[in-house]
N, C-alpha and C positions, 0 to 999 in steps of 0.2 A: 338581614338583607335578603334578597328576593331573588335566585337567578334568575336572571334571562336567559329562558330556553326557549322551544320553539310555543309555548302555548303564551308565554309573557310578551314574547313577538307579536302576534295574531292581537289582542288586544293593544298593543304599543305602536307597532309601528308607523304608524304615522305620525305620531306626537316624537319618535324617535328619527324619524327620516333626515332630517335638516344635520341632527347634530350626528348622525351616521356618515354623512355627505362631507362633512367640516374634518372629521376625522379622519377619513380613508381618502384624499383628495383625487385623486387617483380610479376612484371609483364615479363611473359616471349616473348623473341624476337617474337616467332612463331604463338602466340596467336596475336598479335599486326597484324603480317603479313596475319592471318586468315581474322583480321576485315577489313584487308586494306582501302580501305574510307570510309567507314562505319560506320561512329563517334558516334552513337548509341551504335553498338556493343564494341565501344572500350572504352564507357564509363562505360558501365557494368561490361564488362574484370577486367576495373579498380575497379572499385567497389568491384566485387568479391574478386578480390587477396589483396586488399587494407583495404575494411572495411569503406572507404572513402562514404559517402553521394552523390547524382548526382552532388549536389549544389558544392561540396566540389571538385570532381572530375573535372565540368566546371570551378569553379575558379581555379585552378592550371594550368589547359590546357592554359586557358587565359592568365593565368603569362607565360608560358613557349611561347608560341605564341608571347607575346609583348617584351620576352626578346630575342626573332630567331629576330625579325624586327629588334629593336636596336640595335642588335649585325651586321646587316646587313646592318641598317643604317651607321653607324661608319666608314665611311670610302668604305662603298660600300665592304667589303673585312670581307672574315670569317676568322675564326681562326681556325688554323692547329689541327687534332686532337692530343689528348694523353690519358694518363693511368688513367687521372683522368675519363673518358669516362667507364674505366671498370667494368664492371656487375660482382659480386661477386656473384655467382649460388652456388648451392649443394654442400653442404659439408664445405661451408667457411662461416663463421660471420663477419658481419661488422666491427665490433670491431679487427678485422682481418686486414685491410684493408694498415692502415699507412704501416705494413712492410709487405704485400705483392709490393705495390705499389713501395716500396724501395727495392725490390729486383729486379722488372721486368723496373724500370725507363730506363732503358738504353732504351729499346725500342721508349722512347718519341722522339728520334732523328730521326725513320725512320719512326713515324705516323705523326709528323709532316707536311711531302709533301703530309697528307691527309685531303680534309675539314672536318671538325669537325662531320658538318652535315650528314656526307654521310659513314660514320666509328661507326663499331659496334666490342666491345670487351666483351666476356663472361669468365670469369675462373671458373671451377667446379674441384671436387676431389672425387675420387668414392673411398668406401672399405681404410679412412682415418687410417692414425697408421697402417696400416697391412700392409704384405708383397705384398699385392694384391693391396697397391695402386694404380691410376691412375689419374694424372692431367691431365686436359685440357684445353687448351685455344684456343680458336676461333675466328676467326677474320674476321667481315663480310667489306671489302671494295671496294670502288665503280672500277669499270671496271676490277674486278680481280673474282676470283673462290673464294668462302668461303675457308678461310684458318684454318684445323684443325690441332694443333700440341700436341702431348700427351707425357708422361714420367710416366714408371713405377720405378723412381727412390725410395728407404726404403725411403730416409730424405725430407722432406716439403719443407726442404728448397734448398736440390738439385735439386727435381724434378721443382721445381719454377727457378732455372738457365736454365734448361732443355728446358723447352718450351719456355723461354725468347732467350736464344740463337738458338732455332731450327725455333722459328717464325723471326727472324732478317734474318735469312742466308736465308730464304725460301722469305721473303718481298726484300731482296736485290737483290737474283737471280733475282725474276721476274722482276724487276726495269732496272735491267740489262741487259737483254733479251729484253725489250721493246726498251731501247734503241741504240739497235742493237750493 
């Protein structure tokens, strides 16, 4: 097996970003994007937000690294993304997670025609419980425009139908545009 050090970074990381993202959750999309190959700085990044050791930070990288090749090995063929991929940001707790994920599942059917690797999802909720709430879900994927969808619905869990059904219609349109 093949460390990842900083020259295996330079050629990887982009096909490594998404499942770098999944792992360190903690670590924000844009900082990652700041270090771009730059595997020094993104093991600090990590470090910082993490609390994790250099040692601790190269071995996880390494796991994540030989499970992209395996997963790549297997058939030559990746696997479509989903919601398991989603970065739980500001305002939401892990422990949060099962019935978010049960609310917005529907969407697994149209990230699906996305590779795994190449598909970035954030949900955040600003000003929670107040009338001023706002969700958001983002959706970074490959050959399309960052997709931003917001809802200032009162219920949590309206507003999580909200952006679930506004990101589907908005991922289908363009699907459908594309192919003419």
């Amino acid at each position: 097996m093949a460390t990842l050090d900083a020259r295996v970074w330079q050629t990887r990381f982009t096909e490594l970003r998404t499942s770098v993202l999944s792992a360190f959750p903690h670590v924000h999309r844009q900082e990652v994007e700041a270090a771009g190959d730059d595997f020094d700085a993104l093991v600090q990044t990590i470090q910082r937000r993490s609390g994790m050791s250099a040692t601790e930070v190269h071995e996880r990288l390494a796991e994540i690294d030989a499970d992209d090749r395996d997963q790549a090995d297997n058939g030559g063929r990746r696997r479509g993304a989903s919601l398991e991929q989603l970065r739980i940001g500001f305002g939401f707790e892990e422990s949060e997670r099962p019935r978010m994920l049960e609310l917005l599942r529907k969407l697994d059917r149209q990230l699906q025609r996305f590779p795994a690797d190449a598909v970035d999802l954030e949900l955040t909720v600003k000003d929670r419980d107040t009338t001023a709430q706002k969700v958001t879900l983002e959706a970074w994927l490959p050959n399309m425009p960052r997709v931003v969808v917001t809802s200032r619905e009162h219920s949590l869990r309206d507003a999580l139908m909200d952006v679930r059904e506004d990101l589907w219609r908005q991922l289908k349109e363009t699907l459908d545009r594309r192919r003419g």
